[in-house]
N, C-alpha and C positions, 0 to 999 in steps of 0.2 A: 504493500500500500504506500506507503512512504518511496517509494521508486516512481509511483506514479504522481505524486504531489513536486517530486524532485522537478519531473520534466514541467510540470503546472507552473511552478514559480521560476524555472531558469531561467525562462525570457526574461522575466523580468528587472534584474540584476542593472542590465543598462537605459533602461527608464529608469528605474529608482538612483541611479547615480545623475542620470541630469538634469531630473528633479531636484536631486540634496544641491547639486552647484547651482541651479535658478534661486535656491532658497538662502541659500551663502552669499549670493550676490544679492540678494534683494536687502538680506538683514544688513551688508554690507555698507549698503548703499544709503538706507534709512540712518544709519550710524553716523554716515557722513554729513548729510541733510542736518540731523540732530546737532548735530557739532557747531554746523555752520549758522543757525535758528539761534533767536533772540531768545535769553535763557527763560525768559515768562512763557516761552513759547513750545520749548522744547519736553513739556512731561504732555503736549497735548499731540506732541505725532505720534498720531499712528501707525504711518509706514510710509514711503518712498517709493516709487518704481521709476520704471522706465517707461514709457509707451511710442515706439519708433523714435526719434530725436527729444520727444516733449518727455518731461518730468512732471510728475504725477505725484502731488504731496498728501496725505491724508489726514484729515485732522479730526479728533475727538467731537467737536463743536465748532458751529457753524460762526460761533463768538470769536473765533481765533480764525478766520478765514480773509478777512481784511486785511487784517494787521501782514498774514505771509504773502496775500498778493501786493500791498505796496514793497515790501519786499522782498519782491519776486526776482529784481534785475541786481541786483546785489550778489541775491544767495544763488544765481546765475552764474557771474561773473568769480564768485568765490571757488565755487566746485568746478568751475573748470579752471582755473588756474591752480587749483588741487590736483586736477589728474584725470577730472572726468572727460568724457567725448561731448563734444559741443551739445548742447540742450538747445531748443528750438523754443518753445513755449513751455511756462512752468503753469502749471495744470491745479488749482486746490478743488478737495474734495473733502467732503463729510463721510465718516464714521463711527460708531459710535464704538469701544472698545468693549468686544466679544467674551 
């Protein structure tokens, strides 16, 4: 029985590996965002991505969604003179934390 769950799960070994690197990168990413957020600002991110060029910030409350789009062009300019790949538009969104 166990021979036949082997073959069940083998495929899956390299989807779940880059899954864990999407998930490395993203917590990566949100880390850097956090750093770079006004420190009133930073216990309300939720998370960071990417979406094609644009950056996609997520925020706990829609109270704190102002404040990161004035600045938007700052924390722009900061994360990629960090190391990020150019960002095209910075993106806020609502979340509430799960």
């Amino acid at each position: 029985m166990t021979d036949r769950l082997k073959s069940l799960f083998g495929g899956l070994t390299p989807g779940l590996a880059a899954l864990e690197k999407k998930a490395v990168a993203a917590q990566s990413l949100t880390e850097k965002v956090r750093v770079q957020l006004a420190e009133a600002l930073r216990p309300h991110l939720v998370a960071a991505t990417r979406r094609g060029d644009d950056l996609v910030v997520i925020m706990d409350s829609a109270a704190w969604t102002p404040r990161v789009r004035y600045g938007a062009q700052p924390l722009k300019v900061r994360l990629e003179s960090g190391g990020e790949p150019p960002i095209g538009k910075v993106l806020v969104k609502v979340r509430g934390r799960g």
